[in-house]
C-alpha positions as CSV (number, residue, x, y, z in Angstrom):
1,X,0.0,0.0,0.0
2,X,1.2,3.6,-0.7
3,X,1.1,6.5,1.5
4,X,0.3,8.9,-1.4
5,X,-2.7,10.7,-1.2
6,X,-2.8,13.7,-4.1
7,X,-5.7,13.3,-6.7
8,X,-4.0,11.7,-9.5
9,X,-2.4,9.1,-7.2
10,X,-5.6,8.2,-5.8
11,X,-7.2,7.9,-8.9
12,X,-4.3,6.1,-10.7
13,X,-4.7,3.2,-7.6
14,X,-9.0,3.2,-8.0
15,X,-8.3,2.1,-11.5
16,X,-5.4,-0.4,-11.0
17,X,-7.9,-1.7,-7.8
18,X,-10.8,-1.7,-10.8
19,X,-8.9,-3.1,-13.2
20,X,-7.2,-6.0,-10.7
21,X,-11.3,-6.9,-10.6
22,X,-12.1,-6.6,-14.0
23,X,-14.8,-4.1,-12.7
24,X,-14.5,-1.7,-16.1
25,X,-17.4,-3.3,-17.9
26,X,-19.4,-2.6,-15.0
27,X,-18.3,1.0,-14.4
28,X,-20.2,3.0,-17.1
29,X,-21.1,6.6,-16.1
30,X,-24.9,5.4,-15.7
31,X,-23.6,2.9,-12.9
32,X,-21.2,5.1,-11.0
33,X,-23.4,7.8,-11.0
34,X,-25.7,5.7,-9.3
35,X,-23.5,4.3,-7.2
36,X,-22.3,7.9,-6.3
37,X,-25.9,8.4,-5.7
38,X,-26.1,5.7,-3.2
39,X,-23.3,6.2,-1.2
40,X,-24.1,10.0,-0.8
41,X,-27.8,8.8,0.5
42,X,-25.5,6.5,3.4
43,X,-23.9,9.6,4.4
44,X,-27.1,11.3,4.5
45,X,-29.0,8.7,6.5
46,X,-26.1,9.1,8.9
47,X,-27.4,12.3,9.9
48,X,-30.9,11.8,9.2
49,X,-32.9,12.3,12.8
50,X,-29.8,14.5,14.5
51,X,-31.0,17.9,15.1
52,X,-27.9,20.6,13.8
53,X,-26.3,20.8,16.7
54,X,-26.1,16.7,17.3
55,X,-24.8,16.9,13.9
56,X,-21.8,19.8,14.6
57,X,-20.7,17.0,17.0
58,X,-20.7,14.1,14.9
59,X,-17.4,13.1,14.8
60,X,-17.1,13.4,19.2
61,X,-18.5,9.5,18.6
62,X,-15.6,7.3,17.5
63,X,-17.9,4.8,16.1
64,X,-19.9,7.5,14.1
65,X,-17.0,9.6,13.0
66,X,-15.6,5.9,11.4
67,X,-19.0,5.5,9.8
68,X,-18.6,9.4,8.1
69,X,-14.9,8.6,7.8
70,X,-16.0,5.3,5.0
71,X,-18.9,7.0,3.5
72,X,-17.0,10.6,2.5
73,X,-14.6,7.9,1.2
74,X,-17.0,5.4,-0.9
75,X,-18.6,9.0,-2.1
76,X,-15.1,10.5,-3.2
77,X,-14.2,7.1,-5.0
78,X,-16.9,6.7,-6.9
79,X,-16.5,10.8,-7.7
80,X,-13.2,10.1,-9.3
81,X,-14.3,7.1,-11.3
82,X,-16.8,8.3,-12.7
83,X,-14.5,11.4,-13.3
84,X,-12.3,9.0,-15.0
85,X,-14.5,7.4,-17.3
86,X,-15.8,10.8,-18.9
87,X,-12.4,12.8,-18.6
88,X,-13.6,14.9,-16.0
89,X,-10.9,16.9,-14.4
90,X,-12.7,17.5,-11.0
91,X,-10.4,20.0,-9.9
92,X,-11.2,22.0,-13.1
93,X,-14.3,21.2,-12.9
94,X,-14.9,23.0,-9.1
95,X,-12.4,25.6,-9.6
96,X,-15.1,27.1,-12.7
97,X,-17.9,26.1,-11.1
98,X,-16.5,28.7,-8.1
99,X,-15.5,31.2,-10.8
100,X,-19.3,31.6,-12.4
101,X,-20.6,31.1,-8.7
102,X,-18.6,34.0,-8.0
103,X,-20.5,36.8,-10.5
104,X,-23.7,34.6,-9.9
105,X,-23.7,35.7,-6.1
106,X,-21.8,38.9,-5.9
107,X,-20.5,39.5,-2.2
108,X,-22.3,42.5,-1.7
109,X,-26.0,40.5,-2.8
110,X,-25.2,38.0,0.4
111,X,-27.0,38.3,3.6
112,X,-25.4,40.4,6.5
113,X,-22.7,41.6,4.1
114,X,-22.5,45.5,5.2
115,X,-21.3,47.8,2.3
């Protein structure tokens, strides 16, 4: 196992882990994107009854924070392979998604902002 967690090394070992399965036939944008779908619904139902401050604390619980811990993980994975198999960048992706977010909701349009 390698200790390397940027992006591309991360996505480099989901497809080598993919590929060691012979998972590609099943890992079509239609599946991954429900699969992505799926696991963001598990970390959802994690915090499903807690009221917003029981959910600020989430993480205090070692056995809940281990829960969040493996679902923000299945989520991201199945993020990046489905990134992979369409030739998303997702870091290009976000960074212009922040940019037209940015003139969409202009600082001095947001609530409590004082001129």
């Amino acid at each position: 196992m390698t200790d390397s967690y940027d992006l591309a090394g991360l996505r480099h070992r989901l497809v080598e882990f993919a590929a060691a399965r012979n998972w590609q036939p099943y890992h079509t944008p239609k599946n991954l994107a429900a699969a992505l779908s799926v696991e963001a619904s598990e970390l959802l139902e994690i915090f499903q009854w807690l009221t917003a401050e029981e959910s600020a604390r989430v993480m205090d619980d070692p056995d809940t924070a281990h829960r969040v811990n493996d679902e923000v993980a299945d989520v991201l994975a199945y993020l990046l392979q489905f990134c992979e198999v369409l030739g998303v960048d997702p870091l290009a992706a976000l960074a212009a998604k922040i940019d037209r977010n940015e003139h969409r909701f202009p600082t001095e349009e947001s609530p409590g902002h004082s001129p």
